[in-house]
LUMKOL-702607 format. One line per 8 residues: number of its first residue (from 1); for each residue x, y, z of N, C-alpha, C, O. Coordinates in Angstrom, 1 decimal, always signed. Each point is the difference from the previous one (the first is absolute). Layout:
<sites>
NUM) X Y Z X Y Z X Y Z X Y Z  ...
</sites>
This chain:
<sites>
1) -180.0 -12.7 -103.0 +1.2 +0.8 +0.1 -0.4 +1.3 +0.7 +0.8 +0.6 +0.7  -2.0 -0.1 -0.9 -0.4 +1.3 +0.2 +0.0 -0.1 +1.7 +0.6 +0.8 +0.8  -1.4 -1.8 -0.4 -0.3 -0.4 +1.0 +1.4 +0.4 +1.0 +0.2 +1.0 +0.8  +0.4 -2.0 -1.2 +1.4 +0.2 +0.8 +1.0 +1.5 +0.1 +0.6 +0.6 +0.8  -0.8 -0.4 -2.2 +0.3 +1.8 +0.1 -0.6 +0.6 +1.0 +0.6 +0.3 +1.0  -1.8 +0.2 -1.1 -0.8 +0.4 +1.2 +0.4 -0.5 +1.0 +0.8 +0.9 +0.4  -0.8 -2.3 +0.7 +0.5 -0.2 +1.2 +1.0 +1.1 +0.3 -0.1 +0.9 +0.9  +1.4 -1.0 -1.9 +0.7 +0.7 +0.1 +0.5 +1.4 +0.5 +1.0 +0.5 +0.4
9) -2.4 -0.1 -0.8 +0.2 +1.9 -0.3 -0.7 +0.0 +1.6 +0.1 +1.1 +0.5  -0.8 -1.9 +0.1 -0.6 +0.5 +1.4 +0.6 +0.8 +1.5 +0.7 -0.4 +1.0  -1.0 +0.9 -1.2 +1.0 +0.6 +1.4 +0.4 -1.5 +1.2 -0.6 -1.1 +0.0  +1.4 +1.5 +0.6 +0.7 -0.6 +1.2 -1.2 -0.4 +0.8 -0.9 +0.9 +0.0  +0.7 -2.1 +0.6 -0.7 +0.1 +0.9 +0.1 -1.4 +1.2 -0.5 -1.1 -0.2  +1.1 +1.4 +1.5 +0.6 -1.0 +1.0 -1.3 -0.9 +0.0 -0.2 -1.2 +0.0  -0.5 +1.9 +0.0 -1.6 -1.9 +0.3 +0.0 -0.5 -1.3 -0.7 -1.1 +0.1  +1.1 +1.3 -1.3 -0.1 -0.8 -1.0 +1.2 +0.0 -0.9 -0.1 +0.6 -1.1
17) +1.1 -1.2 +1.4 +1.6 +0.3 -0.4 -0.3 -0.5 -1.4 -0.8 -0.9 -0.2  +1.7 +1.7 -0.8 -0.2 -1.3 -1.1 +1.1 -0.7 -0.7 +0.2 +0.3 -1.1  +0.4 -1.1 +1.5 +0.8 -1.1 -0.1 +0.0 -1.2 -1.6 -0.9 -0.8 -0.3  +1.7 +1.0 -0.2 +0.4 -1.0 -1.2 +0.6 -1.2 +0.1 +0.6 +0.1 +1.1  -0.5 -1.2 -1.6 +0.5 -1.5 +0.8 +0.1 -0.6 -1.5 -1.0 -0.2 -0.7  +2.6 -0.1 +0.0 +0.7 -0.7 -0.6 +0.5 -1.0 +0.4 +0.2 +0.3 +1.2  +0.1 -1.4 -1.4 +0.6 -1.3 +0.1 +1.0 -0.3 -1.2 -0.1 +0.1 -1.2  +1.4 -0.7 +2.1 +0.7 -0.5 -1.2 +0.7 -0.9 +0.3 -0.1 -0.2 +1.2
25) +1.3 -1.0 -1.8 +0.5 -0.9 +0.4 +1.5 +0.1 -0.6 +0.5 +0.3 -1.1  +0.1 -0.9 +2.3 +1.7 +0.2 -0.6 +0.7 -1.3 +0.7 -0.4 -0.5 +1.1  +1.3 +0.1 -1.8 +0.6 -1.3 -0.2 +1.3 +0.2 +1.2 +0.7 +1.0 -0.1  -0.4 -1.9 +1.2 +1.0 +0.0 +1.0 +0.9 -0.5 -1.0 -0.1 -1.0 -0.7  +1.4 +2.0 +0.8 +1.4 -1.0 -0.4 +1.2 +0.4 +0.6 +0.6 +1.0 -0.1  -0.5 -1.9 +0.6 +1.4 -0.2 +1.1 +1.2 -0.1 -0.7 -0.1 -0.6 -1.0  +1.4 +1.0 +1.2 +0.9 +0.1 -0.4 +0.9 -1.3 +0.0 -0.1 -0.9 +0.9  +0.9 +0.7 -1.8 +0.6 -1.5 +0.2 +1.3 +0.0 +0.4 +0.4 -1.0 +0.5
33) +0.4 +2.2 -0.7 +1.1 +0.5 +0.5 -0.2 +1.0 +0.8 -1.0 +0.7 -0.2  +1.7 -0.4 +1.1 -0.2 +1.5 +0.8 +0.7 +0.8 -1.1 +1.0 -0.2 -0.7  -1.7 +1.4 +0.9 +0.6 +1.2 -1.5 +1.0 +0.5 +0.7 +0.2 -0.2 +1.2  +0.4 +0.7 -2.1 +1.6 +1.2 -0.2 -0.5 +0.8 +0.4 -1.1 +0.3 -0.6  +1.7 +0.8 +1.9 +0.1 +1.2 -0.2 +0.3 +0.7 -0.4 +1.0 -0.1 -0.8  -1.7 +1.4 +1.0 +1.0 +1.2 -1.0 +1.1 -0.1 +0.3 +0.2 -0.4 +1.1  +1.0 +0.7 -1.9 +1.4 +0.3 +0.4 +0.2 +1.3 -0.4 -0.9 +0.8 -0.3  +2.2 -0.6 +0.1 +0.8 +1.4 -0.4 +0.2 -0.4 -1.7 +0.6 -1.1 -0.3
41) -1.1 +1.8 -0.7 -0.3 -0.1 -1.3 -1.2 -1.1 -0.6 -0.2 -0.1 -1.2  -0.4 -0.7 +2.3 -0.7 -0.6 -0.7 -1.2 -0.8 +1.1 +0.1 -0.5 +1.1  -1.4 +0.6 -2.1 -1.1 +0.3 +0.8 -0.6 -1.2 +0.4 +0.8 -0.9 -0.4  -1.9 +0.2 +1.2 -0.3 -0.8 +0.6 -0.5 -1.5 -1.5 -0.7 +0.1 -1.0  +1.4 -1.3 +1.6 -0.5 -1.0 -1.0 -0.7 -0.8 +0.7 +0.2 -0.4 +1.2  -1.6 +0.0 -2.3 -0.6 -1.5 +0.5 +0.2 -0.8 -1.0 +0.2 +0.4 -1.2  -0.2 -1.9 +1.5 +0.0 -1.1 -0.3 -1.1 +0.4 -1.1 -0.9 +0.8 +0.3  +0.8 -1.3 -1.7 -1.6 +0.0 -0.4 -0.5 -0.9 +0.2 -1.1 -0.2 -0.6
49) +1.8 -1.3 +1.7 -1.3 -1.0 -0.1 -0.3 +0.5 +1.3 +0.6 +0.7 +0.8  -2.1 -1.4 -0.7 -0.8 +0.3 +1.4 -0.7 -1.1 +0.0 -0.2 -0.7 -1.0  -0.4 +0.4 +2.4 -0.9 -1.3 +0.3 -1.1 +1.1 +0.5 +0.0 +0.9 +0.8  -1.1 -1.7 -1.7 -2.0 +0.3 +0.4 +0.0 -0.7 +1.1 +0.4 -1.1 +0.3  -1.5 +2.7 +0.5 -0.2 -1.3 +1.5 -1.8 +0.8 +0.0 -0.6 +0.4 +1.0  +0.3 -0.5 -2.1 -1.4 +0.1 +0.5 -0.7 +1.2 -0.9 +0.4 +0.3 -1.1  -1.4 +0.3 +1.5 -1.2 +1.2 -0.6 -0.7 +0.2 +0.9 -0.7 -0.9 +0.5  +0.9 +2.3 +0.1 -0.1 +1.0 +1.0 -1.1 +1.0 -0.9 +0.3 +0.8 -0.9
57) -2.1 -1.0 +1.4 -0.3 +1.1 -0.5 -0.2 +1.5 +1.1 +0.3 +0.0 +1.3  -0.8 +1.1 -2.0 +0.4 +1.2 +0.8 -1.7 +0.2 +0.0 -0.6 -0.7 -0.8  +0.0 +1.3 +1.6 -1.1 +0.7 -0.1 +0.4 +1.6 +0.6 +0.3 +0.5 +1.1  -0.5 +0.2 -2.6 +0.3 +1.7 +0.8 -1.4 +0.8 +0.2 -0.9 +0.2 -0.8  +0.9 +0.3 +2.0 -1.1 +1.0 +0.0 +0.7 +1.3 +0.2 +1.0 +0.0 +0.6  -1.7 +1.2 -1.1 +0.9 +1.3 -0.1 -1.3 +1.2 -0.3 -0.7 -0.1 -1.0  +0.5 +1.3 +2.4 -0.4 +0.5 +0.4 +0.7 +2.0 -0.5 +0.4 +1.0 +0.6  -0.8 -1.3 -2.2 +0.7 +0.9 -0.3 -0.2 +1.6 +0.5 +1.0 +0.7 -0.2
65) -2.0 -0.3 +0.7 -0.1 +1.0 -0.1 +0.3 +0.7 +1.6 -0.4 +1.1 +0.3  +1.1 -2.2 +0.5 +0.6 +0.1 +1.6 +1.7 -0.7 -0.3 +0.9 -0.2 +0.9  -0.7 -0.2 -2.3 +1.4 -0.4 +0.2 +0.4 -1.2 +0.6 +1.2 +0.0 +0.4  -2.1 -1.2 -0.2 +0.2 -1.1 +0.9 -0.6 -1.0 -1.0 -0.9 -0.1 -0.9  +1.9 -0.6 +1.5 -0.7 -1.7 -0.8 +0.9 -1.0 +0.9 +0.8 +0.4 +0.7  -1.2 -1.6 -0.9 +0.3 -1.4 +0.7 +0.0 -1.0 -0.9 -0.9 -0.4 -0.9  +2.3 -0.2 +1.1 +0.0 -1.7 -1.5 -0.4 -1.7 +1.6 +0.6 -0.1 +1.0  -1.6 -0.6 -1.5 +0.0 -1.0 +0.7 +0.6 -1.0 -1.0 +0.0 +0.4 -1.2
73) +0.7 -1.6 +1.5 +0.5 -0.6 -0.5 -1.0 -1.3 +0.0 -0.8 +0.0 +0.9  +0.9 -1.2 -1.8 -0.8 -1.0 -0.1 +0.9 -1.1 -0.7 +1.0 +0.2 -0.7  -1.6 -1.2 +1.1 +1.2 -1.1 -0.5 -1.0 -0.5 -1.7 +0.4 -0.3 -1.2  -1.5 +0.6 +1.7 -1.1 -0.4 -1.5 -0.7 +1.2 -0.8 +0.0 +1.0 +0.6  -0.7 -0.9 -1.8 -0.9 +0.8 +0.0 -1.4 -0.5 -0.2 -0.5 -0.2 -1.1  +0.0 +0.0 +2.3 -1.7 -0.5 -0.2 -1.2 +1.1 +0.5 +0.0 +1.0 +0.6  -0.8 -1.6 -1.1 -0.9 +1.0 +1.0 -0.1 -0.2 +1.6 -0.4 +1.0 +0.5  +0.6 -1.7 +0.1 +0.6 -0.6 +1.6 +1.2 +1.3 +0.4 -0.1 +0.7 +1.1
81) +1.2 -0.5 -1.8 +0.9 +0.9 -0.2 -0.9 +1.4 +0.0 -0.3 +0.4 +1.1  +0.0 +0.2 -2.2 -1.2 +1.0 +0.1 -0.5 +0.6 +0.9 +0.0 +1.2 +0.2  -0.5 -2.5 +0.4 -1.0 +0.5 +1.1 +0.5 +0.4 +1.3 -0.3 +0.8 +0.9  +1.3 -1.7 -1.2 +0.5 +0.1 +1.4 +1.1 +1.5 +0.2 +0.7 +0.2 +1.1  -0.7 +0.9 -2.3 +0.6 +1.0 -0.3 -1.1 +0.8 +0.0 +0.1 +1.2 +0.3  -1.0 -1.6 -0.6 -1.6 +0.9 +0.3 -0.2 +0.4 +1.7 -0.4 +0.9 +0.7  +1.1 -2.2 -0.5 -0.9 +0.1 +1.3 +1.2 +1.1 +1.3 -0.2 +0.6 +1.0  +1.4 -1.0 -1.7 +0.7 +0.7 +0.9 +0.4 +2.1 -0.5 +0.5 +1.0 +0.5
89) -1.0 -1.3 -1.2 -0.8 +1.5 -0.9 -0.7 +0.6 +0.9 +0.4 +0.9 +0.8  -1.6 -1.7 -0.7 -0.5 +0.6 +0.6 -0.3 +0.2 +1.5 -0.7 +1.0 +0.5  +1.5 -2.3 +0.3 +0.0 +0.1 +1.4 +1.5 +0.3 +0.9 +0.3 +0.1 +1.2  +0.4 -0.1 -2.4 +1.3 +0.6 +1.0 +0.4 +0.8 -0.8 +1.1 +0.3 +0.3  -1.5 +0.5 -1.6 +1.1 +1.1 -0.6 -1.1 +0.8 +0.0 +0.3 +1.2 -0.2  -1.7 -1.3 +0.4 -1.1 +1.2 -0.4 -0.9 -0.7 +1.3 -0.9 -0.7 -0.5  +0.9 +0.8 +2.0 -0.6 -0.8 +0.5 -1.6 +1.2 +0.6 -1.1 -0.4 +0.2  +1.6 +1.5 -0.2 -1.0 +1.2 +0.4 -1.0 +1.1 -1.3 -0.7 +1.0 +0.1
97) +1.3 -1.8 -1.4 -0.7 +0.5 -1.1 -1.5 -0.1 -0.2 -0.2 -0.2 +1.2  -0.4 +0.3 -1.5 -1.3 +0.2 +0.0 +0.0 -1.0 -1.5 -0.4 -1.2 +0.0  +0.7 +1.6 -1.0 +0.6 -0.9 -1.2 +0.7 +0.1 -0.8 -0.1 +1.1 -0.6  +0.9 -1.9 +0.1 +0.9 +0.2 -1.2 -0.1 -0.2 -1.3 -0.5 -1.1 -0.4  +0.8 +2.0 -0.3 +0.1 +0.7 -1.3 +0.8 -1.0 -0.7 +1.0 +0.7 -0.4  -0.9 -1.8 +0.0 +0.4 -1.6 -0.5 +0.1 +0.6 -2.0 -0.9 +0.6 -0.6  +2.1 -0.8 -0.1 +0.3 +0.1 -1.1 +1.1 -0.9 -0.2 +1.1 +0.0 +0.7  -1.5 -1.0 -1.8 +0.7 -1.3 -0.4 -0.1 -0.1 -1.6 -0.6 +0.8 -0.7
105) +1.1 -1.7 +0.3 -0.4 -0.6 -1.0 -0.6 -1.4 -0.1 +0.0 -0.7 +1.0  -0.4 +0.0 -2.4 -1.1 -0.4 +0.1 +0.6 -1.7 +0.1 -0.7 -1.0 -0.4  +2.2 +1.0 +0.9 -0.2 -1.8 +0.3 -1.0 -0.5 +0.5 -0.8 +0.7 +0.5  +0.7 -2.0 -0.6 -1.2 -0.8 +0.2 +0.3 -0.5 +1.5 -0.9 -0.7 +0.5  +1.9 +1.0 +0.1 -0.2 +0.1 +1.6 -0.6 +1.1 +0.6 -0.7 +0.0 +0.9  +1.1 +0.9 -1.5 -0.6 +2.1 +1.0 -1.4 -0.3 -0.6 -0.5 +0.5 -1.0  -0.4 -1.6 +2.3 -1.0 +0.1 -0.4 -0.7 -0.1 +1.4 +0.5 -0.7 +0.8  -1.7 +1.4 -0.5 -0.8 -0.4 +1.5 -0.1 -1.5 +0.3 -0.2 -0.6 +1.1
113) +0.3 +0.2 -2.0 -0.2 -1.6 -0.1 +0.9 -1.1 +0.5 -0.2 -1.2 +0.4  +1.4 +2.0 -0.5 +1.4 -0.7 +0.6 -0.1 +0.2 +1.6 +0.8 -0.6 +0.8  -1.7 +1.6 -0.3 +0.0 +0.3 +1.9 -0.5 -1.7 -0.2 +0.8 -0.9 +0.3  -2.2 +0.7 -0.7 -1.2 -1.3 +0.5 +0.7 -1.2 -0.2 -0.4 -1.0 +0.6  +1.9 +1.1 -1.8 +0.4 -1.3 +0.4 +0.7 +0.2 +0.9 -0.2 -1.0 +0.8  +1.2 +2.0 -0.1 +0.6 -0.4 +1.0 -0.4 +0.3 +1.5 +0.6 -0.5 +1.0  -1.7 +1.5 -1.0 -0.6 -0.2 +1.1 -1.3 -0.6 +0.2 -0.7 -0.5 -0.9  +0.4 +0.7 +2.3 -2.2 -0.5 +0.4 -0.5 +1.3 -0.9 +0.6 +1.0 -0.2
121) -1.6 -1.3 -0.1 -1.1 +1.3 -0.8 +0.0 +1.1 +0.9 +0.3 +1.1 -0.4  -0.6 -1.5 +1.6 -0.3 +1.7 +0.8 +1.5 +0.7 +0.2 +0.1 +1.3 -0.1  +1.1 -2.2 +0.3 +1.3 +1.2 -0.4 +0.1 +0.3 -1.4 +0.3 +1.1 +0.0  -0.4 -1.6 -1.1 +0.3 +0.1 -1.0 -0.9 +1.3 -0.1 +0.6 +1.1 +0.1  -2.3 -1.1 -0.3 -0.1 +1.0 +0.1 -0.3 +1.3 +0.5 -0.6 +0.9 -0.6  +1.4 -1.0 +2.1 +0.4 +1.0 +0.3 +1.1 +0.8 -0.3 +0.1 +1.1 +0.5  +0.9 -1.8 -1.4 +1.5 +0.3 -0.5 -0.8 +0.8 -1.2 +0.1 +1.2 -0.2  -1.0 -2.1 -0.6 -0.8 +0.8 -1.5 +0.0 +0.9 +0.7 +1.0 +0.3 +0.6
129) -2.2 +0.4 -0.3 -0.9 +1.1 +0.8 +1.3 +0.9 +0.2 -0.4 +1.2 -0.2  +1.8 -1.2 +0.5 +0.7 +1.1 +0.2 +0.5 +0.7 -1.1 +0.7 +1.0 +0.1  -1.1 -2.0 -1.3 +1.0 +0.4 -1.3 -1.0 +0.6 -1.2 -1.1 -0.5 -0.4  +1.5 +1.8 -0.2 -0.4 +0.7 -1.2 +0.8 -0.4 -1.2 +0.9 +0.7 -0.4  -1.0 -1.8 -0.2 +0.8 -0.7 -1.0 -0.3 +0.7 -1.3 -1.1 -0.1 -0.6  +2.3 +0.8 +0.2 -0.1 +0.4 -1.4 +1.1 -1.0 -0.8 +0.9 -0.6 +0.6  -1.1 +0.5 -1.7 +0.8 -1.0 -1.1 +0.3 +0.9 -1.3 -0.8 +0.7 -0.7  +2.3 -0.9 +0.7 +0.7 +0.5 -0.9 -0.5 -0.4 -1.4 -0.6 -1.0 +0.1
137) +0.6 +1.5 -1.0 -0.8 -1.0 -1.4 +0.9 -1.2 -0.1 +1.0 -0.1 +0.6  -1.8 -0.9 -1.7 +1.1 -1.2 -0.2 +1.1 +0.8 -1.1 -0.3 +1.0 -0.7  +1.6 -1.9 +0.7 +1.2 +1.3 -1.1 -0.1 +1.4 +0.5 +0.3 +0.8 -0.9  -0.6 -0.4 +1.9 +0.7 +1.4 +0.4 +0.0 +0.1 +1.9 -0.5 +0.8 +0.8  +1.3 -2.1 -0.8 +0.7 -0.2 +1.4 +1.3 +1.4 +0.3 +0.8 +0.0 +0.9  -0.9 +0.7 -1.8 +1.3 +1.2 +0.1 -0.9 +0.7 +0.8 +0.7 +0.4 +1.0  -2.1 +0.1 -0.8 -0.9 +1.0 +0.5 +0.1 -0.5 +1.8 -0.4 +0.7 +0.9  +0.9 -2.1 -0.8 +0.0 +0.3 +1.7 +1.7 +0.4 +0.4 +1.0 -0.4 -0.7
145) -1.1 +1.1 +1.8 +1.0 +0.9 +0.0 +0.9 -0.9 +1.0 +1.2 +0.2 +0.2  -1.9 -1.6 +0.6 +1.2 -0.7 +0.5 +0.7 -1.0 -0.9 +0.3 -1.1 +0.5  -0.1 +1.4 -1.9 +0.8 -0.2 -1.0 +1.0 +0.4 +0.4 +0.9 -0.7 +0.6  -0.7 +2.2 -0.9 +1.0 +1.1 +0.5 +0.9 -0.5 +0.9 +1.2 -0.2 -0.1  -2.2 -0.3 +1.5 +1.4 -0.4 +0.9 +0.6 -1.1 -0.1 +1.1 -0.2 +0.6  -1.9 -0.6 -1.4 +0.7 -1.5 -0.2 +1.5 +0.4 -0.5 +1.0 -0.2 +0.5  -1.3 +0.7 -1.8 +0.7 +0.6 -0.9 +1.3 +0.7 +1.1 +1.2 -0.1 -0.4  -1.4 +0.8 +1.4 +1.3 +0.6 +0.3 +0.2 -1.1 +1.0 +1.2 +0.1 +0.3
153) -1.6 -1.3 +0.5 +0.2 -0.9 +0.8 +0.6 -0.9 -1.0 +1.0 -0.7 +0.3  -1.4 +0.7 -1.4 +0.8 -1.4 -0.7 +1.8 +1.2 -0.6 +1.1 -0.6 -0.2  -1.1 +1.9 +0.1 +1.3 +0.2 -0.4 +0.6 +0.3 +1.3 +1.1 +0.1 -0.3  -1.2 +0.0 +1.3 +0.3 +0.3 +1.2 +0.5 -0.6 +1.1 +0.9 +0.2 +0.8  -1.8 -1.2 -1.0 +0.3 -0.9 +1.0 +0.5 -2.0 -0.7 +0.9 -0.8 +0.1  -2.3 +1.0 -0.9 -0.1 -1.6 -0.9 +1.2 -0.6 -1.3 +0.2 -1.1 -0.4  +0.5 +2.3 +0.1 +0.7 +0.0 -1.3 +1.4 -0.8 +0.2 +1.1 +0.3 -0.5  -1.5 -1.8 +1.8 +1.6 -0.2 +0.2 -0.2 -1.4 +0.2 -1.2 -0.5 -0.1
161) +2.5 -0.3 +0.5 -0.8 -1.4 +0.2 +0.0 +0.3 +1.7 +0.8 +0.5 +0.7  -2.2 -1.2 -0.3 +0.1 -0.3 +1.6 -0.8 -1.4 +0.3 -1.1 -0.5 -0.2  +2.3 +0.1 +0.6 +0.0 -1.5 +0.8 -1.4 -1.4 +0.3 -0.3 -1.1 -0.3  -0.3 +2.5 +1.2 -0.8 -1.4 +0.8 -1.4 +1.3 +0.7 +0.4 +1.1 +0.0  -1.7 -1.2 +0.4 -0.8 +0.2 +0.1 +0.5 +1.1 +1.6 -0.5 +1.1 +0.2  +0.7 -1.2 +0.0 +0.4 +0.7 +1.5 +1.0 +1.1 -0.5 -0.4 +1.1 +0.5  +1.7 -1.0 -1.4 +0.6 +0.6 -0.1 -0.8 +1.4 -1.0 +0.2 +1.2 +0.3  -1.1 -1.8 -1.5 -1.0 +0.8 -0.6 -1.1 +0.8 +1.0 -0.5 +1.0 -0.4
169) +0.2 -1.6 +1.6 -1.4 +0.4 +0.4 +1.3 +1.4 +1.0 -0.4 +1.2 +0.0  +1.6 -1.5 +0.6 +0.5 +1.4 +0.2 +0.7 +1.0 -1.0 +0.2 +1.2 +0.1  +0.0 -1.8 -0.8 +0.4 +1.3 -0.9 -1.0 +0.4 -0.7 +0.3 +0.7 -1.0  -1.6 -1.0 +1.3 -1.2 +0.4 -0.5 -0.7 +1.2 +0.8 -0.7 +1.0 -0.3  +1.2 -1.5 +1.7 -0.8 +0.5 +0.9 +0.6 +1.4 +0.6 -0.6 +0.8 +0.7  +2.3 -0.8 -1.3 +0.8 +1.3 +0.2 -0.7 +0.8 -1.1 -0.3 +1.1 +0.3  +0.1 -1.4 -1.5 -0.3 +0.4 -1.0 -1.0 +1.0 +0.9 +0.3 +1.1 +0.4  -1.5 -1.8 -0.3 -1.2 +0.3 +0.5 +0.1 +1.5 +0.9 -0.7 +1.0 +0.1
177) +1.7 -1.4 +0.6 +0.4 +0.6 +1.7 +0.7 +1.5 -1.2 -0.3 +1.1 +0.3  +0.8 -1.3 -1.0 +0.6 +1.3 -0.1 -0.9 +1.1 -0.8 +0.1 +1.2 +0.1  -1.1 -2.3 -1.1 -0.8 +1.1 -1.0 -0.9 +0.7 +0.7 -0.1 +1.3 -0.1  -0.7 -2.0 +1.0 -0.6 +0.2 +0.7 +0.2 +1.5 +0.9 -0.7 +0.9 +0.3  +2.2 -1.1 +0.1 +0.4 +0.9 +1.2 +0.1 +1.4 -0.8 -0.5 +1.0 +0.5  +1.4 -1.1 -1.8 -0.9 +1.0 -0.9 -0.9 +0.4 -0.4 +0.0 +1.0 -0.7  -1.0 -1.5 +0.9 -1.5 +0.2 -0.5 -0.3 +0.2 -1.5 -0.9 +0.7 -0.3  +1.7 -1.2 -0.6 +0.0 -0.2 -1.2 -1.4 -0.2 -0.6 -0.5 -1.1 +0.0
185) -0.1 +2.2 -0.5 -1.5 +0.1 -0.8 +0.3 -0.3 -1.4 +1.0 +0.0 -0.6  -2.3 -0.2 +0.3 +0.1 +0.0 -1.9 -0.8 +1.1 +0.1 -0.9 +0.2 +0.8  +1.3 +0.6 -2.1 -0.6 +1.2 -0.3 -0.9 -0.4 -1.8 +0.4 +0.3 -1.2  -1.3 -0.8 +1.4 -0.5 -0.6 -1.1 -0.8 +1.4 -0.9 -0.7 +0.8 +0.6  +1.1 -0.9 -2.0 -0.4 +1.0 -0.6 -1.4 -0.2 -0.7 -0.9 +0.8 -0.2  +1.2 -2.1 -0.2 -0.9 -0.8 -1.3 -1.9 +0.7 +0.7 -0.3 -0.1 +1.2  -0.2 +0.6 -1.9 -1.8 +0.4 +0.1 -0.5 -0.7 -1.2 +0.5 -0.5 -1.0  -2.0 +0.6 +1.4 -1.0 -0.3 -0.8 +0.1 +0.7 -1.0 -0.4 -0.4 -1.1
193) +0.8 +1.8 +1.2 +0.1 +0.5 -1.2 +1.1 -0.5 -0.9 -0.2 -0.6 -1.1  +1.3 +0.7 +1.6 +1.5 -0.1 -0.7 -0.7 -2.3 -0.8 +0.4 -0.3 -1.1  -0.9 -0.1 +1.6 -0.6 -1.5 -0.5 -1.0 +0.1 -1.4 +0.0 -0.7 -1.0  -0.9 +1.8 +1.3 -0.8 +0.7 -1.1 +0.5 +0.2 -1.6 -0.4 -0.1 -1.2  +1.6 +0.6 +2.1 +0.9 +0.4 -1.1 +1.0 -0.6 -0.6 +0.3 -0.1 -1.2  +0.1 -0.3 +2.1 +1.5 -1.2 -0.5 -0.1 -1.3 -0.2 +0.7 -0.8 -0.6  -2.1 +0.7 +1.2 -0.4 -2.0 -0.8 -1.4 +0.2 -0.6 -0.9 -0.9 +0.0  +0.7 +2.1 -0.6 -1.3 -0.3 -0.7 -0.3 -0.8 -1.1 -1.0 +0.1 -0.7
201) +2.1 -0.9 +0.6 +0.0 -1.7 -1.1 -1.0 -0.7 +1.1 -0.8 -0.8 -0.5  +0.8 +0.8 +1.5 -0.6 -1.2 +0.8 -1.3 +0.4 +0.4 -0.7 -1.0 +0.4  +0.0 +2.3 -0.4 -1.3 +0.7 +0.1 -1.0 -1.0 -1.3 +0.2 -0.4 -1.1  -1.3 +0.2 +2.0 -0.6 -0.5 -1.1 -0.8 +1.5 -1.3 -0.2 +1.1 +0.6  -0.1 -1.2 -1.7 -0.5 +1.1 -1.3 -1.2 -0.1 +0.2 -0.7 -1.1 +0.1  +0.3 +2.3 -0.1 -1.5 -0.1 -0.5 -0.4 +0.9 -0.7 +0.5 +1.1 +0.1  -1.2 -1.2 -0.9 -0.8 +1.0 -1.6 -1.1 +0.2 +0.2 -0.8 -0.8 +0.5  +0.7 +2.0 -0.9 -1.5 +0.6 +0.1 -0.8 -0.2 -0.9 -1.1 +0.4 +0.0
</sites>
């Protein structure tokens, strides 16, 4: 925990951005009726049945302390998936970094190990070699801060039914286009000290 606190508190720095990467998955449902508009006294209706057309997972990376992040979309979640969000990390969204400052949690895909299945060894690790992988503890996945944005991308954007895989990946991608154009930071407060203090149930005791 301490660990990842510290990343935290580091100053700004363009050759080693430090970037958080959440994944999550949300269910396509298509409407069975076209909905009611609003009218005059009364507000928009949907049908409540819907037809499943599938599971759309998200991979978010979010570059809090520049106000930028990027959701890639995946039809699976494997480590093949993973990697292949590793890899566009680091050669089309961080291509002039020197290296990235990598903060996850501890699924058993966010692992170096997921580059070697889906790539040859010498790209795989050349993808490792760019990454400073810190891990959130297991049970305190709240300490990575691209939580945060899932959290305002799932009320924001995700909180509705949408259709089919194409109509998700753009209303995903406005989403993206506008937070972004704000430069929307997290101002994270949580320190090593304030942890000291507020979870010292989880400190291990020691007696003199």
């Amino acid at each position: 925990m301490e660990d990842v606190l510290d990343v935290y508190h580091r100053p700004y720095d363009p050759e080693r951005p430090l970037v958080c990467l959440d994944e999550t998955s949300r269910q396509l449902l298509a409407e069975t009726r076209p909905p009611l508009p609003v009218t005059s006294g009364r507000p928009a209706r949907h049908d409540p049945e819907y037809a499943r057309d599938g599971v759309v997972n998200l991979f978010l990376v979010s570059e809090p302390l520049r106000g930028q992040r990027q959701v890639r979309l995946s039809a699976r979640r494997t480590r093949i998936d993973f990697a292949h969000c590793i890899q566009d990390l680091v050669d089309v969204q961080y291509p002039k970094a020197a290296g990235i400052v990598l903060v996850m949690d501890h699924l058993n895909t966010h692992s170096p190990a997921s580059l070697y299945e889906a790539f040859p060894p010498a790209e795989a690790k050349r993808l490792a070699d760019k990454l400073e992988i810190h891990y959130t503890p297991r049970h305190g996945s709240w300490l990575n801060m691209a939580e945060i944005e899932l959290s305002a991308l799932q009320r924001q954007c995700l909180n509705r039914r949408l259709g089919n895989r194409e109509t998700m990946a753009r209303e995903v991608a406005a989403w993206v286009a506008a937070r972004n154009a704000a430069a929307t930071t997290i101002d994270w407060q949580f320190t090593t000290q304030d942890a000291r203090i507020k979870l010292k149930r989880l400190y291990p005791s020691f007696h003199a």
